[in-house]
KERODREN-166061 format. One record per residue (C-alpha): residue number from 0; residue in three letters; x negated, y negated, z negated. Coordinates in Angstrom, 3 decimals. Each point is the difference from the previous one (the first is absolute). Layout:
KERODREN-166061
+------+------+----------+----------+----------+
! resi ! resn !       xx !       yy !       zz !
+------+------+----------+----------+----------+
!  NUM !  Ala !        X !        Y !        Z !
...
+------+------+----------+----------+----------+
***
This chain:
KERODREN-166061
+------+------+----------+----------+----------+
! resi ! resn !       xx !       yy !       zz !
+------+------+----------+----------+----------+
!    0 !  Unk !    2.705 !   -8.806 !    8.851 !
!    1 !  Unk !    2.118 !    2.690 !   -1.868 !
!    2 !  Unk !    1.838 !   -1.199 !   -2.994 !
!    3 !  Unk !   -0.945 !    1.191 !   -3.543 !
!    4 !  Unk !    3.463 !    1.115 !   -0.264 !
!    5 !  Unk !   -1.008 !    2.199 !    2.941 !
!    6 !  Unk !   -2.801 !    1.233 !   -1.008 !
!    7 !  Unk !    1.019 !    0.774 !   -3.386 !
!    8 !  Unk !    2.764 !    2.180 !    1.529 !
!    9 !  Unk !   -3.093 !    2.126 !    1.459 !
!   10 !  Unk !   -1.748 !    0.376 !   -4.021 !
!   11 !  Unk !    3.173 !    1.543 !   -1.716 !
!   12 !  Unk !   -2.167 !    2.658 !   -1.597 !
!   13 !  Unk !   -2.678 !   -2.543 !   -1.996 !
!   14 !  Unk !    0.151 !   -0.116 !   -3.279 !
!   15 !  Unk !    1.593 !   -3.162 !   -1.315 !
!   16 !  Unk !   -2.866 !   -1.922 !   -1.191 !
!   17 !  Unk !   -1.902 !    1.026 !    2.808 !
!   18 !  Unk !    3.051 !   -1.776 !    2.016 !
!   19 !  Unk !    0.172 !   -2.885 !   -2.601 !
!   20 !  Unk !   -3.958 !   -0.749 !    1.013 !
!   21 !  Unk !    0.759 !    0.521 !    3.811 !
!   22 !  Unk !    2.642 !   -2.541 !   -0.047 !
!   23 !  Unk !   -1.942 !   -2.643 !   -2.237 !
!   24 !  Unk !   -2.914 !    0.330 !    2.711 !
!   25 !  Unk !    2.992 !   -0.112 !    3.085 !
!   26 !  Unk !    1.187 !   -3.375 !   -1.299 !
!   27 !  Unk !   -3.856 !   -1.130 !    0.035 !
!   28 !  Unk !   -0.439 !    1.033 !    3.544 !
!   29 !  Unk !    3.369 !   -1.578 !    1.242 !
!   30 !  Unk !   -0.926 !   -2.881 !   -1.482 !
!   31 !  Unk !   -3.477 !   -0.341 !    1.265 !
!   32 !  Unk !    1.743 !    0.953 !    3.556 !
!   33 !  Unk !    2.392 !   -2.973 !   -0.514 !
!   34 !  Unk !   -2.967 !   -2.444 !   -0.548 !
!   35 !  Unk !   -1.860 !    1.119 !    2.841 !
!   36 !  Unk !    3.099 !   -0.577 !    2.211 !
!   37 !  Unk !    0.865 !   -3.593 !   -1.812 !
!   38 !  Unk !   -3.738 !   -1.117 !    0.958 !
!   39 !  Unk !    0.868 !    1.799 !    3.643 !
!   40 !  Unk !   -3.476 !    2.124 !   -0.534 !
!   41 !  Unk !   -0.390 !    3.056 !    2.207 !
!   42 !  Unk !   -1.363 !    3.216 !   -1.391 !
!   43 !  Unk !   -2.811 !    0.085 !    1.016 !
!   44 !  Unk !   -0.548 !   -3.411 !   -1.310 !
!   45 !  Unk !    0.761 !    1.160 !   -3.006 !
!   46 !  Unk !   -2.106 !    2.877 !    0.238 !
!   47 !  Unk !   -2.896 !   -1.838 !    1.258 !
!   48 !  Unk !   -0.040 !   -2.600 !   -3.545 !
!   49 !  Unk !   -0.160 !    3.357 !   -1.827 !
!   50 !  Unk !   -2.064 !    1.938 !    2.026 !
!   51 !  Unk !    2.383 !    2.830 !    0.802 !
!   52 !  Unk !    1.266 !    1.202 !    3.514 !
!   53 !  Unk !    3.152 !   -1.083 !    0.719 !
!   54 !  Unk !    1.077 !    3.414 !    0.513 !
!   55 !  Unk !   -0.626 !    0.212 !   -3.882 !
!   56 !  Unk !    2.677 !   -3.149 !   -0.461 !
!   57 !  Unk !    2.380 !    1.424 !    2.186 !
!   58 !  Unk !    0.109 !    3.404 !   -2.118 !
!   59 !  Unk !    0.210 !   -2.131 !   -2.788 !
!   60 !  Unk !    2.875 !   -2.116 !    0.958 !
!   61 !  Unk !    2.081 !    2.654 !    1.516 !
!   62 !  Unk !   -0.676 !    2.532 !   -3.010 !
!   63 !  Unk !   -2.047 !    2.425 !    1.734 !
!   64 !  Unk !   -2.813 !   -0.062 !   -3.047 !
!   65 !  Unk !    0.460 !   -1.168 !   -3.650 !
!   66 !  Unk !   -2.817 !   -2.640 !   -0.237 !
!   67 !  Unk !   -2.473 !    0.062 !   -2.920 !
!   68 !  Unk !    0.935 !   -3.791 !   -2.415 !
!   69 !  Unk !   -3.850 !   -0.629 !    1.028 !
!   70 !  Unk !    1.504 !   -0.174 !    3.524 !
!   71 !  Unk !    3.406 !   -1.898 !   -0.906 !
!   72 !  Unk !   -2.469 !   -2.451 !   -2.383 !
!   73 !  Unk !   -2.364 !   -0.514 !    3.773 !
!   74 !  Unk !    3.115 !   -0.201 !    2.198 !
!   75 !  Unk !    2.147 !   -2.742 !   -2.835 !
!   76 !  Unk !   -2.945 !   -2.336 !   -0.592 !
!   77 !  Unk !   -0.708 !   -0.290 !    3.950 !
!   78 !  Unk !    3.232 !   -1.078 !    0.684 !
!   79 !  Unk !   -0.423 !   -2.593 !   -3.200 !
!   80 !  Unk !    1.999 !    2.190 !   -2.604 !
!   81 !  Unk !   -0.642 !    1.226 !   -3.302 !
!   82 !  Unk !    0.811 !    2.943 !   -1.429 !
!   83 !  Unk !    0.817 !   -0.042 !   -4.125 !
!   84 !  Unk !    2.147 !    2.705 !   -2.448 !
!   85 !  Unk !    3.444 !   -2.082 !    1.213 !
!   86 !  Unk !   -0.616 !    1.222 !    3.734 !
!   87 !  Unk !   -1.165 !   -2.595 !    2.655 !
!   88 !  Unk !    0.358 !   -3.683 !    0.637 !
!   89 !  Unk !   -2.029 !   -2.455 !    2.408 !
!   90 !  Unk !   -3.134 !   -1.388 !   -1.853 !
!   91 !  Unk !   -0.322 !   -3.459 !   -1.352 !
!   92 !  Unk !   -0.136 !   -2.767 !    2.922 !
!   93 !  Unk !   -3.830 !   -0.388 !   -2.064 !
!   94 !  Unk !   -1.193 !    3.119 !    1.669 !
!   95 !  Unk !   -1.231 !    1.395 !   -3.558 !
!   96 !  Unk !    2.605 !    2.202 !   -0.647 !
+------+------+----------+----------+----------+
***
């Protein structure tokens, strides 16, 4: 999986707060990759909960495509994680988060 700091090297010429909304949505997919890992999910388990290909997570996770916050909402609630204006935290342990 390449870094953000990588891949951000790569998008010198976007304008800032195109960059600032790339990076917001890079900490949301790192972090959604870091709870699929904790829960030791495979991609294509993953992928299968959301009904994507696991192709699809793999582009996701190693920054090949920008997914659409539908996508990032799908992929955070499967792995029990909610999405709110502060970033992204596990749900409540009551499941109605």
């Amino acid at each position: 999986m390449k870094s953000w700091s990588e891949k951000k090297k790569e998008l010198k010429s976007i304008d800032p707060n195109r960059m600032n909304e790339l990076e917001a949505v890079a900490q949301l997919v790192n972090a959604i990759h870091q709870r699929r890992v904790e829960l030791g999910w495979t991609q294509k388990e993953l992928a299968d909960k959301v009904g994507l290909h696991q192709e699809s997570i793999a582009r996701i996770e190693n920054g090949g495509t920008i997914p659409r916050l539908d996508t990032v909402f799908r992929l955070a609630l499967a792995l029990g994680m909610k999405l709110s204006l502060h970033g992204i935290e596990e749900a409540a342990a009551t499941g109605t988060g």
